[in-house]
C-alpha positions as CSV (number, residue, x, y, z in Angstrom):
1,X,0.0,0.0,0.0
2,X,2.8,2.9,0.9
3,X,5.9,3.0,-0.8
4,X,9.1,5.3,0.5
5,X,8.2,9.2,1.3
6,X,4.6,8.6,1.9
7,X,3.3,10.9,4.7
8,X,0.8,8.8,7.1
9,X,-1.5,9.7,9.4
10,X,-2.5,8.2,12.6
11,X,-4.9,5.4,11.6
12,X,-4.0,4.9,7.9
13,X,-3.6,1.8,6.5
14,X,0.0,0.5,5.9
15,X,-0.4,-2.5,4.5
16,X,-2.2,-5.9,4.4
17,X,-0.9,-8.9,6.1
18,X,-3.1,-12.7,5.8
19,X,-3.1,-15.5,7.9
20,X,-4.9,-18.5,7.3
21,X,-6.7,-16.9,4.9
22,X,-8.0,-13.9,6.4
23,X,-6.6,-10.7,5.5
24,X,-5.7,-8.8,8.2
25,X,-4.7,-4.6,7.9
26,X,-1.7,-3.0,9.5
27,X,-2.5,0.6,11.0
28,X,-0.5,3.4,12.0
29,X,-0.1,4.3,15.4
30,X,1.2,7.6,14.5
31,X,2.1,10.3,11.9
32,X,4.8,10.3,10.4
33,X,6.9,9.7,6.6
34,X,8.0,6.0,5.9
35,X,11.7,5.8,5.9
36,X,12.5,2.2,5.5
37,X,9.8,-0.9,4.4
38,X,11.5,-4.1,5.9
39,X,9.4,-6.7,4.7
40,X,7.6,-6.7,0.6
41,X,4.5,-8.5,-1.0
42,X,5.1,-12.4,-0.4
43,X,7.7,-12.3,2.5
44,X,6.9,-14.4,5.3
45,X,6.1,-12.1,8.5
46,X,6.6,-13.0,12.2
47,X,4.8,-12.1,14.9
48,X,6.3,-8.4,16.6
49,X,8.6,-8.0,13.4
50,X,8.8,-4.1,12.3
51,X,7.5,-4.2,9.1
52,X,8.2,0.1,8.0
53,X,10.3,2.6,9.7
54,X,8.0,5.9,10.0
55,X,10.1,9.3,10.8
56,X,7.8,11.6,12.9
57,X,6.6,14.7,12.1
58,X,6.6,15.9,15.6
59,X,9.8,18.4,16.6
């Protein structure tokens, strides 16, 4: 869903993660700019893993 340099809001949608079958989506918990995506389309996710690096617009 966001690539590197989108500005997020609190509550938008980062991206979609499923397990068994049901599609689950990934929220932020704050605003910010996405620095870094660790994890892409088809990569296997753990439980806790960071998945984007957000910067934060706060000073």
């Amino acid at each position: 869903y966001v690539e590197l340099g989108t500005e997020v809001s609190v509550g938008d949608t980062l991206c979609v993660i499923e397990a068994m079958k049901i599609f689950n989506p990934v929220d932020t918990e704050s605003a910010g700019i996405v620095r870094k995506i660790f994890k892409h389309s088809g990569d296997p996710v753990e439980f806790g893993e960071p998945l984007f690096l957000i910067e934060s617009l706060s000073p």
